[in-house]
Residue frames relative to the residue before (quaternion, step in Angstrom):
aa qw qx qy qz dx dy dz
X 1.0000 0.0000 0.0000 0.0000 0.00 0.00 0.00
X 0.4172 -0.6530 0.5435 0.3226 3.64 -0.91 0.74
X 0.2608 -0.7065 0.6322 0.1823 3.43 -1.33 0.51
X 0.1978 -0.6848 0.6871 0.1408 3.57 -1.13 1.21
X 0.1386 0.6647 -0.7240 0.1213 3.82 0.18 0.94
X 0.7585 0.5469 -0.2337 0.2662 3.63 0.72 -0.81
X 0.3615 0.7673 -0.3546 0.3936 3.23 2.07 -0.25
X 0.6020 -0.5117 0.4390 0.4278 3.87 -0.79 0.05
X 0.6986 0.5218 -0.2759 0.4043 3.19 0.96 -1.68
X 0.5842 0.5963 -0.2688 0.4805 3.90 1.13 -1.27
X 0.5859 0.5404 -0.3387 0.5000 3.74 1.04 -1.39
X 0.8027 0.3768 -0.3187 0.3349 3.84 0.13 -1.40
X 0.7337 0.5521 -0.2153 0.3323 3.28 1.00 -0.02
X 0.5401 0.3789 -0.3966 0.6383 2.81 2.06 0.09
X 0.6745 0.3591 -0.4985 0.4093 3.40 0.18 -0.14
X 0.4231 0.5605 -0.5714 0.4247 4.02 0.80 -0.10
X 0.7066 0.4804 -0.3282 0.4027 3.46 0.48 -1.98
X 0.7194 0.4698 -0.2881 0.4228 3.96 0.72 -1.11
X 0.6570 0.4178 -0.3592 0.5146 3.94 0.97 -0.46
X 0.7473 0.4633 -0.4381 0.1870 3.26 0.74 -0.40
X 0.5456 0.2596 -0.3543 0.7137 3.96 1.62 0.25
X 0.4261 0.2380 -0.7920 0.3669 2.79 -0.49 2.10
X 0.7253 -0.4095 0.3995 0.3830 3.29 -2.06 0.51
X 0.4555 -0.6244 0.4707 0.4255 3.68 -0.89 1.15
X 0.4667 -0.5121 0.6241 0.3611 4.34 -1.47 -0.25
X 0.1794 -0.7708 0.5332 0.2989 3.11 -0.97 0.22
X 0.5156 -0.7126 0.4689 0.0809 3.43 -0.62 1.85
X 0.2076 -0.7710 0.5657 -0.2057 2.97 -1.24 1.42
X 0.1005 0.8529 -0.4873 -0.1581 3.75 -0.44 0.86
X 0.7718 0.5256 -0.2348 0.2700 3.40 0.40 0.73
X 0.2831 0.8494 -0.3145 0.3153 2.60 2.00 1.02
X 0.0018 -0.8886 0.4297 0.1606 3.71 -0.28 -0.04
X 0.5999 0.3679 -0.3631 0.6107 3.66 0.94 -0.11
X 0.7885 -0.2977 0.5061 0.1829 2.88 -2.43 0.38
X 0.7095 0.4449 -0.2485 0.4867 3.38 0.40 -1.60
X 0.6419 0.4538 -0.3576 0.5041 4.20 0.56 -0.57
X 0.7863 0.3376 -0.2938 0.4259 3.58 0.04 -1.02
X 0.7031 0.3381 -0.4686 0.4144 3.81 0.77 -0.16
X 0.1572 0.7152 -0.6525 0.1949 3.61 0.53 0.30
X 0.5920 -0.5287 0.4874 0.3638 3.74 -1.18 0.21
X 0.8207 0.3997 -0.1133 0.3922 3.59 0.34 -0.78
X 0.6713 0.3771 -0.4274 0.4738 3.25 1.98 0.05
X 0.8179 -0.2482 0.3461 0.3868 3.17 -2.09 -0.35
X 0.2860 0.7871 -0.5440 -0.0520 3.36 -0.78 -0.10
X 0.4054 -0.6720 0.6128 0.0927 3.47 -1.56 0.56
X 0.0189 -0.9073 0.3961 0.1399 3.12 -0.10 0.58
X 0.0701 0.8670 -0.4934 -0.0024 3.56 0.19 1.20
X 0.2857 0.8280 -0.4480 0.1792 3.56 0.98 0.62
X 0.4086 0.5447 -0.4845 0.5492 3.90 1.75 0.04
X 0.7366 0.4090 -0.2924 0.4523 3.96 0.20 -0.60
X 0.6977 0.4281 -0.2737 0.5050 3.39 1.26 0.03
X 0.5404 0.3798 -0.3785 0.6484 3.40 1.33 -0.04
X 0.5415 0.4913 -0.3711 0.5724 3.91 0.58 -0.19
X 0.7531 0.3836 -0.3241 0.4251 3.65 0.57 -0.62
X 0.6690 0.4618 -0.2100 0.5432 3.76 0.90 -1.30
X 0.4496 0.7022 -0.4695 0.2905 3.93 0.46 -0.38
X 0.5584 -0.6873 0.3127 0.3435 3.47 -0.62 1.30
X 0.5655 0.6911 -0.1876 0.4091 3.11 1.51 -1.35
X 0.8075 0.3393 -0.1199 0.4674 3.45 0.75 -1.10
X 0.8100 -0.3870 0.1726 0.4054 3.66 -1.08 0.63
X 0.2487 -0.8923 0.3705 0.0686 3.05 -0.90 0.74
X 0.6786 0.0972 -0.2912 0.6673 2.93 1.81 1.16
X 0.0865 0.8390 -0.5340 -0.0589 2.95 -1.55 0.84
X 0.1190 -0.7974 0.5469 0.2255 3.34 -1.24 0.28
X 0.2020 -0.7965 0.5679 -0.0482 3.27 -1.60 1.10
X 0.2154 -0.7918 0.5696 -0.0467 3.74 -0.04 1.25
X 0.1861 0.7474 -0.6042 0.2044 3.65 -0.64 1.16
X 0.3785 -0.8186 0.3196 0.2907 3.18 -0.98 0.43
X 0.7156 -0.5499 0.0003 0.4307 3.73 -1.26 1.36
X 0.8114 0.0581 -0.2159 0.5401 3.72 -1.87 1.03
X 0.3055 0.5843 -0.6861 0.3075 3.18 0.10 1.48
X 0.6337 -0.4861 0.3214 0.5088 4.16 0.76 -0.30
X 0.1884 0.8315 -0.4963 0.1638 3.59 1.14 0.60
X 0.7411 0.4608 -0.2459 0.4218 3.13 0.98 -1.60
X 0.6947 0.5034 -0.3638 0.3628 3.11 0.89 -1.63
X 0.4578 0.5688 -0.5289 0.4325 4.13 0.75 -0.58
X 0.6020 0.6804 -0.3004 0.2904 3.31 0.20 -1.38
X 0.7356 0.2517 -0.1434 0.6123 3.63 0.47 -1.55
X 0.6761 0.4379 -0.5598 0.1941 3.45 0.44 -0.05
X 0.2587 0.8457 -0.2520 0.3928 3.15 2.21 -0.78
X 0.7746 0.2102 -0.0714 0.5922 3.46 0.40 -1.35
X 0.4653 0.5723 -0.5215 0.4289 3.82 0.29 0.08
X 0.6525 0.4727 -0.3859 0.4494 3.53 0.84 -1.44
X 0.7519 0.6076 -0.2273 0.1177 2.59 0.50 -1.59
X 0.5117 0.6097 -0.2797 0.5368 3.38 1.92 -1.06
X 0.3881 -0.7638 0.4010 0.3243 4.06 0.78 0.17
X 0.3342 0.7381 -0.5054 0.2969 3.44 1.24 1.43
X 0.0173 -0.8691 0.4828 0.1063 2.86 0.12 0.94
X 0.3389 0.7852 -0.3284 0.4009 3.67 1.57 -0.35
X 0.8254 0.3885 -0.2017 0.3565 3.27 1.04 -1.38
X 0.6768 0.5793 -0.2172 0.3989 3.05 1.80 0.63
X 0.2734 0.8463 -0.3520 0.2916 2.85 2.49 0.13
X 0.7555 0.0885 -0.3779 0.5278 3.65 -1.05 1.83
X 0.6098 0.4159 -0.4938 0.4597 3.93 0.69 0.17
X 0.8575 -0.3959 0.1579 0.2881 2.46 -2.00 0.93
X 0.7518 0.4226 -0.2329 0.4494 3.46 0.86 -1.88
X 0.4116 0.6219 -0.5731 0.3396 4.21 0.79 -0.08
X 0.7630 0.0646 -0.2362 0.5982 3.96 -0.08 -0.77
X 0.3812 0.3703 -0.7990 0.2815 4.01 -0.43 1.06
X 0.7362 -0.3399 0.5664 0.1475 2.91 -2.29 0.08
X 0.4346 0.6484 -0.5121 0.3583 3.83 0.52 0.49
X 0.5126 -0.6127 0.5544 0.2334 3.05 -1.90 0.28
X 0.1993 -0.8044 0.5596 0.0055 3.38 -0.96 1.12
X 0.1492 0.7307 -0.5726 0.3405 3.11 0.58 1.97
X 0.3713 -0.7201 0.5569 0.1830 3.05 -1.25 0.81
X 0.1036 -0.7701 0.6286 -0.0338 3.96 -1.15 0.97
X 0.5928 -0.6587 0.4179 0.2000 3.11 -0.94 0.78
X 0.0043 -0.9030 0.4294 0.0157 3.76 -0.04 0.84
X 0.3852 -0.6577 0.6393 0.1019 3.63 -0.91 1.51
X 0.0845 0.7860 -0.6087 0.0682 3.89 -0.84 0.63
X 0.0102 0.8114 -0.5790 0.0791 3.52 -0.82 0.95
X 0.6283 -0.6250 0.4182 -0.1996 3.43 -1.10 1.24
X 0.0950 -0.8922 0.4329 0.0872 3.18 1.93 0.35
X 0.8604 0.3648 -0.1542 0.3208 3.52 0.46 -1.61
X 0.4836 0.6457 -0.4601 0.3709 3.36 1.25 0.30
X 0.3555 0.8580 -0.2901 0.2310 3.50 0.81 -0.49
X 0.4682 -0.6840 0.5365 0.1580 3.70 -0.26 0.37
X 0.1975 0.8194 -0.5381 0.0073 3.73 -0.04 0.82
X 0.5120 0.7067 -0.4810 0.0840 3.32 0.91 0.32
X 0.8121 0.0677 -0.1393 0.5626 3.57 1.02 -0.29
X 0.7126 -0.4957 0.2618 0.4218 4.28 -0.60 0.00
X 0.6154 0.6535 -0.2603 0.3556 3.07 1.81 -0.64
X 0.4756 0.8000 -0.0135 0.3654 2.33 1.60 -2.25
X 0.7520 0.3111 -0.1056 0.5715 3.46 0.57 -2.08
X 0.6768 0.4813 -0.3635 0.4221 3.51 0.53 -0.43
X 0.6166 0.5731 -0.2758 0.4640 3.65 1.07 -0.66
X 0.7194 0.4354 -0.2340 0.4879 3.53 1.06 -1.03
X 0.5050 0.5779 -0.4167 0.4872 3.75 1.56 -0.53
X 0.7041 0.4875 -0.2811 0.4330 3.69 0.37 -1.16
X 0.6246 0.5622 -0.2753 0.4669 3.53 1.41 -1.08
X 0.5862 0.4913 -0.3752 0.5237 3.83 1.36 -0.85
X 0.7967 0.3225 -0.3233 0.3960 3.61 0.19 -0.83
X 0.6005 0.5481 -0.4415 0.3795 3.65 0.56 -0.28
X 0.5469 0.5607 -0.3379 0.5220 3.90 1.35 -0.75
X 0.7532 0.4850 -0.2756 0.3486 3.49 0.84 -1.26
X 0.4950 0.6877 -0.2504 0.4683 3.14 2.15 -0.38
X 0.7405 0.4066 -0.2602 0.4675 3.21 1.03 -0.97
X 0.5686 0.6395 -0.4318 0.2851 3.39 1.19 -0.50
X 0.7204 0.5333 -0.0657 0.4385 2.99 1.64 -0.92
X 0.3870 -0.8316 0.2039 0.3421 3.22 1.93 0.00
X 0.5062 0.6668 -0.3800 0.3934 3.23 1.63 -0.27
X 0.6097 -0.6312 0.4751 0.0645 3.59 -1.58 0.90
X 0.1639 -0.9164 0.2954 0.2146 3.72 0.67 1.11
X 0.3925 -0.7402 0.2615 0.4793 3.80 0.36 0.31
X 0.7738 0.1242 -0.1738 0.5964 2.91 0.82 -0.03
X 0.0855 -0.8423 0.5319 0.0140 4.28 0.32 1.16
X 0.6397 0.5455 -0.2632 0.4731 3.48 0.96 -0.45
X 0.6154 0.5611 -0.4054 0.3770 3.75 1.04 -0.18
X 0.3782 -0.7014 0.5614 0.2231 3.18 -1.58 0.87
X 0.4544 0.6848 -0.4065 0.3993 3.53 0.88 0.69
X 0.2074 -0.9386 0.2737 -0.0333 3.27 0.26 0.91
X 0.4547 0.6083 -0.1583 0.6310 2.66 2.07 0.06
X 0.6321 0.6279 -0.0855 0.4459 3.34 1.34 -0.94
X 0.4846 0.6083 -0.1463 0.6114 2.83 1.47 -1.75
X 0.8920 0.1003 -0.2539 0.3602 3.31 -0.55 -1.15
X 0.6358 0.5250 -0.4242 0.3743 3.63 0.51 0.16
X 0.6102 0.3775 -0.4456 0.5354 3.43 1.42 0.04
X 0.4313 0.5932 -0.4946 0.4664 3.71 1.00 -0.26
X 0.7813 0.4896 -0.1893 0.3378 3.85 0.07 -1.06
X 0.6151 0.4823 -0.2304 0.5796 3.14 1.74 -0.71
X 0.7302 0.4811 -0.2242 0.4301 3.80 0.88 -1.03
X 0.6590 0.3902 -0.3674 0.5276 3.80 1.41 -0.35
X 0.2511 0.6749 -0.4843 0.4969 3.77 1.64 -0.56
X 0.8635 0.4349 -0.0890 0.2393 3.24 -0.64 -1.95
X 0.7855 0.4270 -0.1729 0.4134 3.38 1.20 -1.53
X 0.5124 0.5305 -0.2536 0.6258 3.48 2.22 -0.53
X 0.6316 -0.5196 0.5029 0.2798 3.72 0.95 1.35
X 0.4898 -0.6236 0.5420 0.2784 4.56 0.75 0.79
X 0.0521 0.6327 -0.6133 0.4700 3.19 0.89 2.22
X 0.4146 -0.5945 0.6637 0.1849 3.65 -1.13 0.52
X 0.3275 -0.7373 0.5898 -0.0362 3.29 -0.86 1.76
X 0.3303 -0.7000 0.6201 0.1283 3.60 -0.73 1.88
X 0.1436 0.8043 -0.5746 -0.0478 3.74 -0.75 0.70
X 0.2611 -0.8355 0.4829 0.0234 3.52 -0.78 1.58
X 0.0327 0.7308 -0.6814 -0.0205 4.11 -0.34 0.44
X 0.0926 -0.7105 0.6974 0.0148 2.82 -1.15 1.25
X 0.7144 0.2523 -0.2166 0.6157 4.12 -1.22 0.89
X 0.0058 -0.8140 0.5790 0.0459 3.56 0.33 0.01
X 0.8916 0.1527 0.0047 0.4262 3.64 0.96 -1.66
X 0.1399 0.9002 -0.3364 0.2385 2.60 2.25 1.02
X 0.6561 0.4960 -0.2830 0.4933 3.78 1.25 -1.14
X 0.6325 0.5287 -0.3583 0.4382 3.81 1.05 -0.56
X 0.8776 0.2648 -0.1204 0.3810 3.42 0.82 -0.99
X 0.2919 0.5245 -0.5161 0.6111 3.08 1.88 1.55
X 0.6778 0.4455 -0.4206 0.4064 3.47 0.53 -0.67
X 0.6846 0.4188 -0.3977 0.4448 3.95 0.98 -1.01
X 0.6408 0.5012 -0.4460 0.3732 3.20 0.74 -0.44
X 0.7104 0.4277 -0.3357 0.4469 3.60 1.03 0.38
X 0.3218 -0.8529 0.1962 0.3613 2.60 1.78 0.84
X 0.3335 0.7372 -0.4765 0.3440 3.62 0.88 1.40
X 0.0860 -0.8973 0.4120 0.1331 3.73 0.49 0.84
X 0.7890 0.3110 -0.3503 0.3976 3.10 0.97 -1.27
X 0.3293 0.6201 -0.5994 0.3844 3.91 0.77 0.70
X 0.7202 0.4775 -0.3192 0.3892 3.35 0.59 -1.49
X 0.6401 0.4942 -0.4216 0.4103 3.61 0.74 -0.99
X 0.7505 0.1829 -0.3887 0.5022 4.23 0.48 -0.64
X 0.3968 0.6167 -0.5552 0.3925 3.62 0.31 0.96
X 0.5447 0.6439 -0.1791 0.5065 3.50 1.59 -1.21
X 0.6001 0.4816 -0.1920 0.6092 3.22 0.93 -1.88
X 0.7730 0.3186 -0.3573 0.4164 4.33 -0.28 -0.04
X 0.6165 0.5707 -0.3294 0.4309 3.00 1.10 -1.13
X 0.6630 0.5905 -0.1407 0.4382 3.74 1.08 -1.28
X 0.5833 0.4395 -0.2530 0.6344 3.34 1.77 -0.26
X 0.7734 0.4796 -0.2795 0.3059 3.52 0.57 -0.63
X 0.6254 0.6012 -0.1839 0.4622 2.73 1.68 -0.95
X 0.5559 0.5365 -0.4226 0.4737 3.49 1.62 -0.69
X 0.5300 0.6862 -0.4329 0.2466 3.53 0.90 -0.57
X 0.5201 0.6005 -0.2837 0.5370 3.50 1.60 -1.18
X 0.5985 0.6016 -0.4021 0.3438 3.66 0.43 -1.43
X 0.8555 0.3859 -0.0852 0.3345 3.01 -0.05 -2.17
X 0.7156 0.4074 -0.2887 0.4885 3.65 1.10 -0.28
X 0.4777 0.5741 -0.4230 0.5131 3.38 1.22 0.37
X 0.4161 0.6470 -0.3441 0.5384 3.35 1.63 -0.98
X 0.7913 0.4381 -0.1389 0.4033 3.81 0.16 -1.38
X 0.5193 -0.5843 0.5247 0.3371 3.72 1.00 0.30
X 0.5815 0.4816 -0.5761 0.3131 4.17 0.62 0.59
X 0.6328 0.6483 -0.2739 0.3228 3.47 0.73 0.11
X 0.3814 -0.7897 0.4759 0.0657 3.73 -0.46 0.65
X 0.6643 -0.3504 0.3191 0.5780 3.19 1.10 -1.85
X 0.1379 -0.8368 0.5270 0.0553 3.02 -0.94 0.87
X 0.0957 0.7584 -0.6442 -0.0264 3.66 -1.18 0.46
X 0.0593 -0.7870 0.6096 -0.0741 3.27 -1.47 1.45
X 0.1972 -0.8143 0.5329 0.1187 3.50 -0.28 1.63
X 0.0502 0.7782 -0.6138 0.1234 3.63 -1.24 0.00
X 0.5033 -0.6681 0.4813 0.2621 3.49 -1.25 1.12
X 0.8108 0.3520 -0.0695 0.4625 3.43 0.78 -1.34
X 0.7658 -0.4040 0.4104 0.2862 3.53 -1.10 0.78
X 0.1649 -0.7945 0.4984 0.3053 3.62 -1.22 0.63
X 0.4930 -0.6822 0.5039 0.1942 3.55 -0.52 1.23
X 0.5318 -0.7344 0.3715 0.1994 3.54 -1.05 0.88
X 0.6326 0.5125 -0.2484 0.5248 3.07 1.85 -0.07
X 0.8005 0.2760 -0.1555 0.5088 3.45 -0.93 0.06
X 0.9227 0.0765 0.0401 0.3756 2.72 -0.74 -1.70
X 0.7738 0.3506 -0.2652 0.4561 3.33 1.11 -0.40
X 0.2753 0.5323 -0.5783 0.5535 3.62 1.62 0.97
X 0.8077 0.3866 -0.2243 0.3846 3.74 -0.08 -0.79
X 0.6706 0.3751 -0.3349 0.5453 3.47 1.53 0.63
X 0.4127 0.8449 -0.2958 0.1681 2.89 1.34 -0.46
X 0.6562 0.4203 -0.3373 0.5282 3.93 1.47 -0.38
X 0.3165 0.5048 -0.6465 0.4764 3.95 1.41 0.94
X 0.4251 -0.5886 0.6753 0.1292 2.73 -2.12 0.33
X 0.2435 -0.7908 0.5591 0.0528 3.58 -0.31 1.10
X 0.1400 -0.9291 0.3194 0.1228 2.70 -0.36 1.59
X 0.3109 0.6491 -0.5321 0.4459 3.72 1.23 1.04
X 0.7798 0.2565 -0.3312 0.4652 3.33 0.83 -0.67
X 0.7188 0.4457 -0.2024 0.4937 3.93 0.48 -0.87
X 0.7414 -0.0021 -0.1278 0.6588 3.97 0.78 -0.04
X 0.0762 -0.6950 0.7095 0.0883 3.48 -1.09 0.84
X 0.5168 0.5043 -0.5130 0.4642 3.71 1.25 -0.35
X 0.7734 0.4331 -0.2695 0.3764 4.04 0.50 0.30
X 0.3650 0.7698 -0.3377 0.4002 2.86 1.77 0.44
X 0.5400 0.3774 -0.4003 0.6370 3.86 1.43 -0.11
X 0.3573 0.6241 -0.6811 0.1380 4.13 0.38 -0.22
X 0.8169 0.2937 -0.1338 0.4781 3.68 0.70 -0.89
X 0.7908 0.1836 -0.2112 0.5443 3.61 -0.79 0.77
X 0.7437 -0.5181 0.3565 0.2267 2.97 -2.18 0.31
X 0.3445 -0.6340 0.6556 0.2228 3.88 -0.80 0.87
X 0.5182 -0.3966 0.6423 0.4020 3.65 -1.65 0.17
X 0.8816 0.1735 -0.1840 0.3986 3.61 -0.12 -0.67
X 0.2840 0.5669 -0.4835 0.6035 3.58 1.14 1.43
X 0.7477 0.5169 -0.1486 0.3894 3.48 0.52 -1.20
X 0.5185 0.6133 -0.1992 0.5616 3.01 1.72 -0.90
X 0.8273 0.2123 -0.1330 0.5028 3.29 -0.39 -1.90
X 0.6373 0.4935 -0.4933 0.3270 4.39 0.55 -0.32
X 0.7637 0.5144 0.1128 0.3734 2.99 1.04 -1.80
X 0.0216 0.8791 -0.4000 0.2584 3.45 1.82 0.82
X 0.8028 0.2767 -0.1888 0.4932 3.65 -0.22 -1.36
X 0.7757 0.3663 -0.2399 0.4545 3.55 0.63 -0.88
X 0.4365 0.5826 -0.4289 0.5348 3.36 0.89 0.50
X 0.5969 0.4323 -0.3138 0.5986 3.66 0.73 -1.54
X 0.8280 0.4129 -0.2913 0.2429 3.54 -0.20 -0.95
X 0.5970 0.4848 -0.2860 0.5716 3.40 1.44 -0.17
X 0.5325 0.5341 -0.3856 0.5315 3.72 1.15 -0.14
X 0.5433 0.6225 -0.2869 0.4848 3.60 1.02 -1.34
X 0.6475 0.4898 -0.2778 0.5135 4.07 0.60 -1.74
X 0.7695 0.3697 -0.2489 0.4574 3.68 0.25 -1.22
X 0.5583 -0.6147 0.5317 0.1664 3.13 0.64 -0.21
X 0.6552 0.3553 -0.3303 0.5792 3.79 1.00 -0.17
X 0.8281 -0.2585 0.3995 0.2963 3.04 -2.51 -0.41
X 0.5775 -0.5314 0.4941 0.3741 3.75 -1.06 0.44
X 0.6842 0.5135 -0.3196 0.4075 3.28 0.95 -1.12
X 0.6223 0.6173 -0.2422 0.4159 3.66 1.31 -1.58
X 0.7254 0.5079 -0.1943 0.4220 3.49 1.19 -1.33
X 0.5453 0.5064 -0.2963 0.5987 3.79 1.57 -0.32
X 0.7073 0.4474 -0.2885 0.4651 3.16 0.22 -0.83
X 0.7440 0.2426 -0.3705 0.5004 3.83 0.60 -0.36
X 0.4827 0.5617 -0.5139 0.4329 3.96 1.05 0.06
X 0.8368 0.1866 -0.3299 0.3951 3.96 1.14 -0.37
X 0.4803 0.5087 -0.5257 0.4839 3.47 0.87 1.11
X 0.5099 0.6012 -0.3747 0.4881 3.54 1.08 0.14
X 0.7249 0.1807 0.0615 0.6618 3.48 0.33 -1.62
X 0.4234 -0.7094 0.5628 0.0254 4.15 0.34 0.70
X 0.2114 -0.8241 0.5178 0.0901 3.50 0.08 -0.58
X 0.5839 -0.5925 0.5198 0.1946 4.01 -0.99 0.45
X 0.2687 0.7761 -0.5699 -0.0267 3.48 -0.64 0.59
X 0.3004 -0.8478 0.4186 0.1260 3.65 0.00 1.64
X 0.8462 0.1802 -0.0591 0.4979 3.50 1.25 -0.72
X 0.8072 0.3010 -0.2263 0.4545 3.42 1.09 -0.75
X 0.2566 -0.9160 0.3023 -0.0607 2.79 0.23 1.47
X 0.7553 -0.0541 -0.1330 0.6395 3.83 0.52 1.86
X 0.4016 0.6081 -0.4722 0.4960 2.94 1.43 1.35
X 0.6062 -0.4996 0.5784 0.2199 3.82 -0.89 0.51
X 0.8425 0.4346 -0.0965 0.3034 2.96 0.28 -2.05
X 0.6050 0.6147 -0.2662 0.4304 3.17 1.41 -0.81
X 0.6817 0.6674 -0.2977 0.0355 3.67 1.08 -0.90
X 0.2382 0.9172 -0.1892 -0.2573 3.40 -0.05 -0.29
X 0.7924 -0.5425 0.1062 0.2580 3.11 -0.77 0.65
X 0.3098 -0.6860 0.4802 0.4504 3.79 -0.69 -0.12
X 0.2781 -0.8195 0.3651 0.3431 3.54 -0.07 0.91
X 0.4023 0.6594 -0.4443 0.4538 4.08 1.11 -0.21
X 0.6738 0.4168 -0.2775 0.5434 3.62 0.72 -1.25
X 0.6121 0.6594 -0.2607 0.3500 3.50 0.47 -0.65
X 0.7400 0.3880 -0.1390 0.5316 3.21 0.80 -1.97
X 0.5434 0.6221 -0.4392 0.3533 3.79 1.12 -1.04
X 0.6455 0.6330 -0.2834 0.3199 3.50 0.96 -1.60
X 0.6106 0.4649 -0.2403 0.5944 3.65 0.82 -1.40
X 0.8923 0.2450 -0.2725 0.2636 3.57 0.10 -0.87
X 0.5734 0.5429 -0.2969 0.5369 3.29 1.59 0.34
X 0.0874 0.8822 -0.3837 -0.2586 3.38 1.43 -1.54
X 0.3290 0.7799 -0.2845 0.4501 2.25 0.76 1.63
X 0.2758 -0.8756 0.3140 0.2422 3.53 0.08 0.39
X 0.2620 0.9229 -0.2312 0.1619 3.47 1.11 0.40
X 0.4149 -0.7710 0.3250 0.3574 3.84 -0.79 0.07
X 0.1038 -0.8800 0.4610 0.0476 2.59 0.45 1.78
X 0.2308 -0.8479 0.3866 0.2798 4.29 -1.10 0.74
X 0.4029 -0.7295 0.3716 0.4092 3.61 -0.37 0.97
X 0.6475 0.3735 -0.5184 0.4153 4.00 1.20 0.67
X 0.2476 0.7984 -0.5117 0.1987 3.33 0.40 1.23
């Protein structure tokens, strides 16, 4: 008889059968960096093959990815820059430690969408110029002009001076929340703020474009809840690669696979099956008719779905089935 141990479906079930007698993790929802979730004692996912697939000289050198909020945007993010800092150490048993990559270090510009200042145009503009000038000092470099209220400016001399001071190294630049200041403002139900927020934001962001244009750029990644729009803001992103449409093999980069849940999430699976009282199989199966699950590309596939991981982690750590909200 042939054996289908090697099938995906056969695979998630031995590793389910093989995570579940290990020692449960102890599960956490409000981490955001790399450096927390690999601790020894926490949870972890390990999506660091789709991140060496993602950072690879060979392979695109910018993307953007729009999910919705505490799905693992951020936490990609820092893991993004970890590589990127040429630690590889800090990856010792994941997937991407024994690939074949380069472990070079690159200077790395990072920005914080949601810190921003939305209370008035000035305000937000003042606190933009205020993000890049810090990010200036972090980097020690001397802006040519540090005193401008042009934020746009700012960050294109910011991109050129760490370029320059990293010896014309390619500058890794991460935005996390991109459209985070627009959709605080609607959510204050203040539109036309949000629209000339759009208007700056749509300037600043060209700033990324046009020096990527110039060979100062390495790699880029911009997360966000909401779709880029062909106007404005999403003319001035427009040379990212979205990955729903240009890589669907990177559509799990964020959140929880069905067979992630399995092989991560072993003991606390068994133990929530134990609470209900039912099969492992019975007790999965109602964790994804509960929380449903995203499917960006494979479309009336199973396999494709994936999960919100917040909903996910709440479940194990509550064991509970509940409605949990990812704006908690």
């Amino acid at each position: 008889m042939e054996s289908d141990v090697g099938t995906p479906i056969k695979k998630a079930k031995l590793d389910s059968a093989m995570a579940a007698t290990s020692p449960p993790k102890q599960i956490c929802t409000s981490l955001n960096t790399f450096e927390d979730h690999r601790q020894p004692h926490m949870a972890y996912v390990d999506k660091t093959a789709l991140v060496a697939e993602m950072v690879s000289p060979s392979a695109e050198k910018g993307y953007f990815v729009n999910r919705p909020p505490k799905f693992g945007k951020t936490i990609l993010l820092d893991t993004i820059a970890t590589y990127f800092k040429g630690d590889r150490e800090a990856f010792r048993g994941l997937a991407i430690y024994d690939m074949q990559m380069p472990w070079e270090e690159f200077p790395i510009i990072r920005f914080s969408m949601s810190e921003l200042n939305v209370c008035d145009v000035d305000q937000f503009e003042a606190s933009l110029c205020s993000l890049v000038v810090e990010e200036a000092k972090r980097h020690d470099v001397c802006l040519m002009s540090p005193n401008s209220s042009d934020s746009t400016l700012l960050f294109a001399f910011l991109i050129e001076d760490v370029y320059y001071k990293k010896h014309e190294k390619g500058v890794v630049i991460l935005i996390d929340e991109y459209d985070s200041p627009i959709l605080e403002c609607l959510n204050k139900e203040n539109a036309e703020l949000g629209k000339e927020i759009e208007e700056i934001l749509a300037s600043f962001y060209e700033a990324l474009t046009s020096s990527s244009s110039k060979g100062y750029v390495r790699f880029r990644y911009v997360t966000g809840i909401t779709r880029l729009a062909k106007d404005t803001i999403g003319s001035s992103l427009n040379n990212l690669s979205s990955i729903d449409e240009t890589s669907p093999q990177l559509a799990s980069s964020c959140g929880f696979t069905r067979d992630e849940i399995l092989s991560t999430f072993g003991p606390e699976l068994s133990e929530f099956s134990r609470k209900a009282k039912k099969f492992e199989v019975e007790a999965m199966k109602d964790i994804e008719e509960k929380y449903n699950g995203y499917n960006w590309h494979l479309f009336g596939d199973k396999a494709g779905l994936v999960f919100n991981p917040y909903a996910i982690l709440c479940v194990f750590k509550c064991m509970v089935l509940g409605a949990y909200s990812s704006e908690e």
